[in-house]
C-alpha positions in Angstrom: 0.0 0.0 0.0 1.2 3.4 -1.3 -0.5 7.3 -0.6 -0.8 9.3 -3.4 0.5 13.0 -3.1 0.9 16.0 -5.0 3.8 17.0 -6.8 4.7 20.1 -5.3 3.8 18.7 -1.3 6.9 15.9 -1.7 9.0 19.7 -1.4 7.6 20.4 2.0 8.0 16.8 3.3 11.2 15.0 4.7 11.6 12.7 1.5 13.8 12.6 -1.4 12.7 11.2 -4.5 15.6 10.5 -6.9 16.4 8.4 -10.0 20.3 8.0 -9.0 19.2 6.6 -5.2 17.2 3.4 -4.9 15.7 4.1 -8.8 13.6 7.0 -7.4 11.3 4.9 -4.6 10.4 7.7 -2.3 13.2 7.7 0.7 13.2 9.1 3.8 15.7 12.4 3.3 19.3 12.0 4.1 18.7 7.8 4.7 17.9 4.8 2.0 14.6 3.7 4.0 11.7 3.5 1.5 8.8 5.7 2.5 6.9 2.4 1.9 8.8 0.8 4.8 7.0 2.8 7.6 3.2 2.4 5.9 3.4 -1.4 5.3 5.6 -2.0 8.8 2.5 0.1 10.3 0.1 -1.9 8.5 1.6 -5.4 8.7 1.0 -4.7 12.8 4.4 -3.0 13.7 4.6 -0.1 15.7 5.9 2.9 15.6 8.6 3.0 18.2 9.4 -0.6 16.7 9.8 0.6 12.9 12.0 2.8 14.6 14.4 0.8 16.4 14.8 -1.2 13.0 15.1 1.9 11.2 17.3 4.5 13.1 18.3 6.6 10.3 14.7 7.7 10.2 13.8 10.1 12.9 10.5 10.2 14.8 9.7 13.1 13.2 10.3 12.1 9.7 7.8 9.3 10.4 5.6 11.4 12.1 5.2 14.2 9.3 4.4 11.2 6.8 1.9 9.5 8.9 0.0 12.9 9.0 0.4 13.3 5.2 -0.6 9.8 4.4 -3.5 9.5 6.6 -4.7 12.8 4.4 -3.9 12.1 1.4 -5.9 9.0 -1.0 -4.7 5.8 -1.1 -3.0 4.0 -3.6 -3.5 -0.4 -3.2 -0.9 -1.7 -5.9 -2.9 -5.0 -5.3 -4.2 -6.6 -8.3 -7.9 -6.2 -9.2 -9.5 -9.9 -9.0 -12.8 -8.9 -9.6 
């Protein structure tokens, strides 16, 4: 599961999206941690202080100002359609 966000928020938000680290997957800035780490860690029924002990290049607060974006922003399931 991935959120969907505008172009011009990814500026405002502790991320870097480039093609020359980790092909351009959405990383937390300044570490190689997928964005995509936290939301399925968080989804598959980790927790947040535990995502961050396996994760300690991301800071609380990086994980905390994506949670808040991604819980306002729609959602994206890269799941395939069996319907």
């Amino acid at each position: 599961m991935s959120f969907v966000i505008e172009e011009e928020e990814v500026d405002r938000l502790p991320i870097n999206v480039d093609p020359e680290i980790m092909s351009g997957t959405p990383i937390f800035e300044g570490t190689r941690v997928p964005v995509d780490a936290l939301l399925n860690n968080l989804a598959a029924g980790v927790s947040l202080d535990e995502f961050l002990e396996n994760f300690p290049t991301v800071s609380r607060e990086q994980a905390l100002v994506v949670l808040k974006v991604s819980s306002d922003s729609p959602r994206e399931d890269s799941s395939p359609d069996y319907s």
